[in-house]
C-alpha positions in Angstrom: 34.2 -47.7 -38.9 34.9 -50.5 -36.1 33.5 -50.3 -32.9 35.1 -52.7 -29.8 34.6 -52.6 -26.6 37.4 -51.4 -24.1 38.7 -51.4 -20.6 40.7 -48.1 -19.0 40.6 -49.0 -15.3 43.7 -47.5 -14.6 45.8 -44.0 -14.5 48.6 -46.1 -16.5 46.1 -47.7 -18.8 45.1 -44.6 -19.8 48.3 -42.6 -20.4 49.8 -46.3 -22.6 46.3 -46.0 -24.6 46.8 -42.6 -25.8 50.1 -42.7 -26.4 49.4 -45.5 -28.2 46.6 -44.7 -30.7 48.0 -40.6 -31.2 50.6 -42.5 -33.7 47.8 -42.9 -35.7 46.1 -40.5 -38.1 42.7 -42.1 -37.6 39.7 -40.6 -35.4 38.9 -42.3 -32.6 36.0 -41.5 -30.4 34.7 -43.1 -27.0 31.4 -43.5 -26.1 30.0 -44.2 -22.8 25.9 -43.9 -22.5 25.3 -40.4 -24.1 28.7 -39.1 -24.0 31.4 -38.9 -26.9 34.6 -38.1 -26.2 37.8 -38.0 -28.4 39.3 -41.1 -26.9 43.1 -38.7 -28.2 42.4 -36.3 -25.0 43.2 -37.7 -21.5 41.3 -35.3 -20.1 38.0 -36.1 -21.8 38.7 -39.9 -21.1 39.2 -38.7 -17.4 35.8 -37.0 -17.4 34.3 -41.1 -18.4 33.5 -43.6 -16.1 36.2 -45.6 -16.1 34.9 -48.7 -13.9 32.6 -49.8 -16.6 33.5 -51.1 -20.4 33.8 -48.3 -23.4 33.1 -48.5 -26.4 36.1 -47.4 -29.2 35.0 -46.4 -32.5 37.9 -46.3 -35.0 37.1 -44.2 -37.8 39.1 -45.7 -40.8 39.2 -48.0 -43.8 40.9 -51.0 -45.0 43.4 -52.9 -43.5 43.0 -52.1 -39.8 45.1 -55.1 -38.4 48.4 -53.0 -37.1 45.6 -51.0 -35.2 43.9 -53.9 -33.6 47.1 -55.3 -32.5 47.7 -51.7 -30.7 44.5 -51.8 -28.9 44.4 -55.8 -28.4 45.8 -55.1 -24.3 42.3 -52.7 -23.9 39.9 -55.1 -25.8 37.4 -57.1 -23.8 37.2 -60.4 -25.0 
């Protein structure tokens, strides 16, 4: 598992992100304080607060350098 720390500030952010990571057959969760959310449902992302950072955890294995490049626009550097 990875864990990075994103940024969804937007309506259009959001909609690109999950269109983006569904290609995948990974789990991906976001956490935000206590909450955990399947970061695959807009809905649930909708239900974050979306001002603040969030953390990503990417549930796979190996080689995860095509899925980093996906989520490189949301990463906080």
């Amino acid at each position: 598992m990875k864990t990075v720390q994103i940024s969804l500030n937007s309506i259009d952010k959001v909609k690109s992100f999950v269109n983006e990571i569904t290609k995948f057959d990974y789990d991906f969760d976001l956490v935000s304080g206590r909450y955990v959310i399947d970061a695959k449902s807009i809905m649930g992302i909708f239900s974050l607060d979306l001002s603040k950072p969030i953390d990503l955890n990417v549930h796979a294995e190996g080689d995860l350098t095509e899925i980093m490049s996906v989520l490189d626009p949301y990463i906080i550097k």
